[in-house]
C-alpha positions, 0 to 999 in steps of 0.5 A: 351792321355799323357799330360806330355810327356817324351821324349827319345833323343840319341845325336849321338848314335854309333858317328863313328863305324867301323864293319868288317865283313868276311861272310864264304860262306853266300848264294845268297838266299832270306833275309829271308832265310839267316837271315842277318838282321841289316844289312850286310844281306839285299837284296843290300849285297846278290847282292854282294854275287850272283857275287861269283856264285855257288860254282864249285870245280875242279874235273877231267873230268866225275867226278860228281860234289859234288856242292850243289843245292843252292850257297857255299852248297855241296852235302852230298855223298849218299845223295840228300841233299846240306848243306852249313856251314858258317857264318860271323866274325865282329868287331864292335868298337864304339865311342858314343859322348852322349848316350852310357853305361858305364858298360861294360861287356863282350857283349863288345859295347852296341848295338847300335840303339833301343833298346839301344836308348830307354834306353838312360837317359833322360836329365832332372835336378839332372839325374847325369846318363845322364852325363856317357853317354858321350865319351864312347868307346868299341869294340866287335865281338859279332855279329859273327855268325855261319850258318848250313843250308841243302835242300832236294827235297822232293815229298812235295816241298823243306825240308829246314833246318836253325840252327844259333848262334851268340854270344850276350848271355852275353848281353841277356841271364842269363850267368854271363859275369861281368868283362869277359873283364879283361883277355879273352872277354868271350862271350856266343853263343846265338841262332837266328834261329832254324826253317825247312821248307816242301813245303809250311810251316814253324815252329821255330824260324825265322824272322816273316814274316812282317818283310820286311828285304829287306826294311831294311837300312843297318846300322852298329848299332845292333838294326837298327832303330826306325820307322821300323816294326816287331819283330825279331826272334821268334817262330812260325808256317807260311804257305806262298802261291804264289797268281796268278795275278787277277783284273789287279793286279800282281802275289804276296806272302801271308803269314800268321803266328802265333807268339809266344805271349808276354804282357807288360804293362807300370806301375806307376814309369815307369817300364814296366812288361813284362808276364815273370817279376818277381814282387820281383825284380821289384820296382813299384812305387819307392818302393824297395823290399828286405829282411824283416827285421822282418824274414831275409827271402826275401819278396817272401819267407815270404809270401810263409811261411806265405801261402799268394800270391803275394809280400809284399810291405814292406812301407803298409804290404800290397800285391802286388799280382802276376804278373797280365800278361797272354798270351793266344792266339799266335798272328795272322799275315799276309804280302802280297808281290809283286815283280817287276823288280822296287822292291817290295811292303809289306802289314802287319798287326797283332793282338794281345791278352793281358790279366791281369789276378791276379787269384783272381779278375782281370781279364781284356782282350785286343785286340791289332792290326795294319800293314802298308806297307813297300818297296823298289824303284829302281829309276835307273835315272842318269844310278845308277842301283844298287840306292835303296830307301827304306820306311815303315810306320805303325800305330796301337793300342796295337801293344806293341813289333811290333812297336819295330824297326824290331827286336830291343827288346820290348821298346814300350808296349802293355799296360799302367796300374795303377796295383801297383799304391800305395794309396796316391798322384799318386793312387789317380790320377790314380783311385786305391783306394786300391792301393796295397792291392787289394788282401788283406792280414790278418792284413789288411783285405781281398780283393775285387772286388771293390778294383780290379775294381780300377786297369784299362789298355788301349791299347797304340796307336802308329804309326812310319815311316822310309825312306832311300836312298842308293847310289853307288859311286862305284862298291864297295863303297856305302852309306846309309842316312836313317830317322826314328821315332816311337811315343807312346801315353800312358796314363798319368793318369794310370802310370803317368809323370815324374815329379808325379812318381817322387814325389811319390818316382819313379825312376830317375836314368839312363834307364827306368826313370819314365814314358816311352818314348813319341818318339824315332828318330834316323838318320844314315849316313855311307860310307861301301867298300867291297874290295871283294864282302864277305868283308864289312868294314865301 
């Protein structure tokens, strides 16, 4: 358990935003169906929506209407399948008193909410990146999207069909967007949802199903909130299934799903490695990694010369080895969802296989696991029927990405380890006798089991809640209140604390600060008007 705790703080994060958002011909369906996640899409927002009703055009009398079967969709002439084309455009300008970035690019605003609360400097003596994380401003419509979606009735049940982009790929993508601001804010179309549906299955990229949207805030922040549970938009198969009620209990909906896998460690310096981490642009345990001068030629490459594995730390000449994260086994997970006229409750659980693996002698395996239960409240006292409160709560050990704020980014890992821990002051502490050179090199000597034996993981307990409450001034006017928290504890004694990753030549400049975060906590409050039910502004 952590003894020297690190703790990431954002000192009004997102200040006052202001989004604009025009939703073309969004449909009145399920949260999960539509994708409007963080937040414009949440169950209080489809209520506006279904006042628009089914799209009905005007045609002469004993014509056949072309109305699809589904709200804004039309039928495809010829056939029996509705297709609904639509989307949202939104603005988003944000002010950030504390915590903001700087570098803007052409994503334009960073995101607000985790992950960007995770990367925020931490405030601790000679940081001098804390100090640029003041007065920030910046504007962006990167969370503009486009949606196509088509049904089909089928003899097997409902063929659905998904396809949406929107347009973060500067922000998370390989494109090159540097200095796109200066002329035209040049953004690249990143994709959220690819997936179809027949009956009762479903395969793509969608939301897992234990990410309980309709227990989702309604925030501005893109990225939303630290205590909420899930990942975001994944690929994955889902089989769901209507339970009839039994032993006193009502009728609910089970699904289960298997998610396409990720593994991440935390590792001495504060890095955290993910399974698709590159080890020549990492610096682990402060040491940099660049050109050997002896060649000229990049580390990776003089070792692929030299017919060795793995990157050389140019301090000891000794190797680092390969990236030692594996995935194996896509992750297993249900949720059990009980509607009722109050709203509705969510049980969700998942476990998750990690593995080290290097090729040569490690080769460790973890088993990750934890859920909660999530929901909504309708309290209607006072005679405010359109009142929500929303809550969830989870806990688990190794749940790594899970416990990233439904759909933030993975900014809590499954693992903490000593692997790259170098032989001195920290490798001692953390038990690697042979520090880096555990696969050994000819000038140094070969490698052993005993050297791999010093290289040790641990799952990393968490747990996190969130609750809000939305109230109705109006018809169209509302506000949200919500709290929320996630908390770590990893293990000091494999990747170490701020102040011996320090000493022993870590990182201490802006995010990913040596040592991870021992706890995330965000608060919003907001005032959102639609003037029209498709037209939110806040």
């Amino acid at each position: 358990m952590i003894r020297k705790r690190t703790i990431g703080i954002l000192a009004a994060l997102g200040g006052p935003t202001v989004a604009l958002a025009l939703l073309l011909g969004v449909p009145a369906a399920k949260a999960d169906d539509t994708n409007l996640q963080a937040n414009p899409e949440l169950a209080q927002r489809l209520d506006q929506l279904a006042q628009v009703g089914t799209a009905k055009p005007q045609v002469p009398a004993g014509t056949a209407t072309i109305a699809g079967s589904f709200p804004r969709s039309f039928l495809i002439p010829g056939t029996d399948t509705s297709l609904l084309v639509g989307g949202q455009l939104e603005l988003d300008a944000g002010y950030w008193f504390s915590g903001g970035n700087n570098n803007n690019v052409g994503a334009g605003s960073p995101i607000a909410g985790v992950p960007g609360l995770s990367g925020v400097p931490l405030n601790f003596p000679g940081n001098i990146a804390k100090s640029r994380t003041n007065g920030i401003f910046n504007p962006s419509v990167y969370a503009s999207r486009l949606h196509i979606e088509t049904r089909t009735p089928t003899a097997y049940g409902q063929a659905q069909t998904v396809l949406e982009f929107d347009f973060l790929g500067c922000a998370l993508g390989g494109i090159d967007c540097n200095n796109t601001v200066a002329g035209n804010d040049g953004l690249g179309a990143r994709i959220r949802l690819a997936y179809a549906t027949l009956g009762p299955f479903a395969a793509g990229q969608m939301w897992n199903p234990a990410a309980d949207l309709a227990s989702f805030p309604e925030t501005l922040d893109l990225g939303c909130c630290a205590g909420l549970y899930g990942v975001g938009r994944l690929p994955e198969v889902v089989w769901t299934t209507d339970v009839p009620a039994f032993a006193g209990i009502p009728p609910s909906t089970f699904a289960f799903a298997l998610i396409d896998p990720e593994d991440s460690a935390a590792t001495p310096g504060g890095q955290t490695l993910t399974n698709n981490t590159n080890l020549q642009n990492v610096s682990l345990a402060g040491v940099a990694f660049g050109i050997n001068p002896a060649t000229g030629l990049p580390f990776s490459q003089a070792n692929t010369n030299a017919g060795l594995l793995g990157t050389l730390n140019p301090g000891s000449n000794q190797l680092i080895g390969t990236n030692p994260l594996k995935t194996e086994w896509p992750d297993p997970e249900f949720a059990w969802t009980w509607q009722q006229p109050w709203g509705h409750l969510q049980l969700h659980g998942v476990v998750h296989q990690a593995a080290m693996v290097d090729g040569a002698h490690i080769d460790q395996q973890y088993i990750g696991y934890g859920g909660g239960v999530s929901g909504d409240v309708k309290p209607g006292w006072l005679g405010w029927q359109k009142d929500d409160i929303g809550f969830g709560a989870w806990a688990g050990n190794g749940l790594g990405r899970y416990a990233g704020g439904g759909g933030a980014g993975n900014y809590f890992p499954y693992l903490a380890t000593n692997y790259g821990a170098p032989v001195g002051a920290l490798g001692n502490t953390t038990g690697n006798p042979c520090g880096y050179g555990h696969l050994g090199v000819p000038s140094v000597g070969p490698g052993s089991a005993a050297c791999a034996a010093g290289v040790r993981a641990q799952t990393i307990p968490e747990w996190g809640t969130e609750i809000w409450y939305q109230h109705w001034w109006t018809p169209t006017l509302r506000s949200t209140l919500d709290f929320g928290v996630a908390h770590q504890d990893g293990a000091t004694a494999l990747v170490g604390g701020l102040a011996a990753a320090a000493a022993a030549g870590g990182s201490t400049n802006g995010a990913g600060v040596s040592g991870i975060n021992k706890a995330l906590v965000n608060v919003h409050l907001n005032l959102l008007w639609s003037p029209v039910p498709f037209i939110n502004t806040g």
